[in-house]
C-alpha positions in Angstrom: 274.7 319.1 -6.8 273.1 320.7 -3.6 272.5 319.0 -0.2 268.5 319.4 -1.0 269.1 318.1 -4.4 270.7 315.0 -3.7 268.7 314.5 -1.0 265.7 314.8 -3.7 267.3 312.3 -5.8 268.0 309.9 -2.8 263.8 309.7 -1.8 262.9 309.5 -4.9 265.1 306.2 -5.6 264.2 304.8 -2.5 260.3 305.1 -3.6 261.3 303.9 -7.1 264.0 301.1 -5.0 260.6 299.9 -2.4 258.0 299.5 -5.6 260.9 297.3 -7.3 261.8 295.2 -4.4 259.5 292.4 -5.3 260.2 292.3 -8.4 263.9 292.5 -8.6 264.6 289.0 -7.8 268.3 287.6 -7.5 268.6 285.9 -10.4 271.1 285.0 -13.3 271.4 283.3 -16.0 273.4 279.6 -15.6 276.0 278.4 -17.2 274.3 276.8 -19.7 272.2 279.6 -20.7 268.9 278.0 -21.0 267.4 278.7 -17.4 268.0 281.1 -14.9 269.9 279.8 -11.5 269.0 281.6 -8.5 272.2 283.2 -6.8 274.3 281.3 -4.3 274.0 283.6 -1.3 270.8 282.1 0.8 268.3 284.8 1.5 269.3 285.0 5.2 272.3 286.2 4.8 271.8 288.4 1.9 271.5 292.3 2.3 268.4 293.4 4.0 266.0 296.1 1.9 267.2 299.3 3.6 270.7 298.0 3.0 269.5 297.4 -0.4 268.0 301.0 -1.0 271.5 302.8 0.6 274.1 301.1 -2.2 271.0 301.5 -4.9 271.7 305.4 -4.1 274.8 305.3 -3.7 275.1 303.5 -7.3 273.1 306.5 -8.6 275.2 309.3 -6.8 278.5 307.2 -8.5 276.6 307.4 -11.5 275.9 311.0 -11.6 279.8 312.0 -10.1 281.2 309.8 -12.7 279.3 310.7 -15.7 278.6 306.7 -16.2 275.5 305.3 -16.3 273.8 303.4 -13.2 273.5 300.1 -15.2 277.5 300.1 -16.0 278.4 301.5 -12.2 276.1 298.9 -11.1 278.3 296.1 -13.1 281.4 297.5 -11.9 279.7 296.5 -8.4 278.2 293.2 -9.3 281.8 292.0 -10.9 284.2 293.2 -8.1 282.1 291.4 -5.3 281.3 288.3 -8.1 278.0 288.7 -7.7 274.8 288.7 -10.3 273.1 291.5 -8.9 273.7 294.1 -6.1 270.7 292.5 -3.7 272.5 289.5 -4.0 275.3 291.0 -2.0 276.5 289.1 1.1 275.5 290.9 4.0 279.1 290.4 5.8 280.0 292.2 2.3 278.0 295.5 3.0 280.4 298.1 4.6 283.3 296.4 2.0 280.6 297.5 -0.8 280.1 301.1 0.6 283.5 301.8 0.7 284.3 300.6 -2.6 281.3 302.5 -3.9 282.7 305.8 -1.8 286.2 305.3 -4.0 284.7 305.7 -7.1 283.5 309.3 -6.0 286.6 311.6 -8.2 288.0 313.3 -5.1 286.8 316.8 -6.5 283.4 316.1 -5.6 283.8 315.3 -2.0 
C-alpha cells in the first residue's frame, strides 16, 4: 500500500471513527446474559477519542497487513487487554495497546 493510500484509508476511518463515537458505547453483555453491564473502566480514565481513532486505524492497517478482518483483529485486542471493546481501554493501557497492535504487523510489511 502507498504512503497516500494509507493515509487515505486512515481520514476516512477517522470520519467514519468521529460519526460513530456516540454511538459506540462501552458496553457488554453480563454474565447472566439478559442485560447489558456497562464496562468496569470509569469514563475518566478510559481512552480519550483521538486515542480512540489512532488504535481504530491501526486495527484496520492490522487488518489489511494480516489479511484478517477488523472485527476478528479487533477481538484479538479486546481479549489480550480483557476488555469488551477497544474504547473501553484503560488509558494507562494505550502505548501497551499500540505496541501490541505494531507486533501483529508480519515484519515484511514494515
Amino acid at each position: 500500500m502507498t504512503k497516500l493510500g494509507l493515509e487515505t484509508m486512515i481520514a476516512a476511518l477517522k470520519d467514519r471513527c468521529k460519526k460513530s463515537m456516540d454511538s459506540h458505547a462501552c458496553m457488554m453483555a453480563s454474565s447472566t446474559g439478559d442485560s447489558p453491564a456497562t464496562c468496569s473502566v470509569p469514563s475518566f480514565l478510559s481512552i480519550c477519542s483521538d486515542q480512540f481513532i489512532s488504535l481504530t486505524a491501526l486495527i484496520a492497517y492490522v487488518a489489511q497487513a494480516t489479511g484478517r478482518s477488523e472485527y476478528r483483529v479487533e477481538r484479538d485486542l479486546s481479549n489480550h487487554f480483557c476488555i469488551p471493546n477497544p474504547k473501553c481501554l484503560p488509558a494507562h493501557l494505550y502505548d501497551k495497546a499500540v505496541r501490541f497492535m505494531v507486533e501483529q504487523v508480519p515484519q515484511n510489511n514494515c
